[in-house]
N, C-alpha and C positions, 0 to 999 in steps of 0.2 A: 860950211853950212851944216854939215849931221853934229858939230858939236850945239849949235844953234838948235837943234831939230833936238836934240836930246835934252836940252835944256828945258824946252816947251814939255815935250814929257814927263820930265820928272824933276823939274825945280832945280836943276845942277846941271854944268857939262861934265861931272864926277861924278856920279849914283854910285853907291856904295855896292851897289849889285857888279859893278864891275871891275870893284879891287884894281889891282895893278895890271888890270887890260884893258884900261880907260882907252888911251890911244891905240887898242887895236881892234876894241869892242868900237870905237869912233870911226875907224875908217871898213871896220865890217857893218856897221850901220850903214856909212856910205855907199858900199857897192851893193846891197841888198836893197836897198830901199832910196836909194835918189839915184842910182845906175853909172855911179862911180866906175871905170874903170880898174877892173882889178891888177891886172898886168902893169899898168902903169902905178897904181900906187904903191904897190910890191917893186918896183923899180927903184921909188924915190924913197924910201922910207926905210928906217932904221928898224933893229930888233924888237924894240919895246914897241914897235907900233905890227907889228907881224900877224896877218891874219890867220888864226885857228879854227878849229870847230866851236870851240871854248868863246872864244869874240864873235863869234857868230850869234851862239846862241846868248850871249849877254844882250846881243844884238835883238834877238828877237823878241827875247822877255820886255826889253827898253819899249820896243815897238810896239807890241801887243799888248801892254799896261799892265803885264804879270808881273815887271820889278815890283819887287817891296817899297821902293821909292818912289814910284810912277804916280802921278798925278790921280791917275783912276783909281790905285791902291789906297790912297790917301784919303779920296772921296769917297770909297768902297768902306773901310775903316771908320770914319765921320760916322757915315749914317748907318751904319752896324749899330755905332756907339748911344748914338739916337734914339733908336728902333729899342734898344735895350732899355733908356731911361726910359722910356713911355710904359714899360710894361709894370 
């Protein structure tokens, strides 16, 4: 489901904001924000999916529309661009 959640955010379940901690920025979306257990996915999950401060905080950016990918960034960008042509 947070690959699905991060898709709605930012047009991809890969945002380039999270480099090669897709699968760990994915399951630190998880337990920050849908209430994943963490204990248990540190259980079943390999190295490349290993949660950090680093996937956390990809995590947050994802969440909070600060990615440079994020949907809001995108919209934010548009209408900057906009806002410029009119002047």
């Amino acid at each position: 489901m947070s690959h699905r959640e991060i898709w709605a955010r930012c047009g991809t379940a890969g945002p380039p904001v999270a480099g090669n901690l897709i699968g760990a920025a994915t399951n630190s979306y998880a337990v920050k924000y849908m209430g994943a257990d963490k204990s248990q996915i540190e259980s079943t999950q390999g190295e490349d999916y290993k949660m950090t401060q680093q996937s956390d905080a990809v995590a947050e950016a994802i969440h909070s529309g600060d990615a440079p990918n994020s949907r809001r960034a995108v919209c934010n960008k548009a209408l900057r661009e906009m806002i410029d042509e009119q002047r």
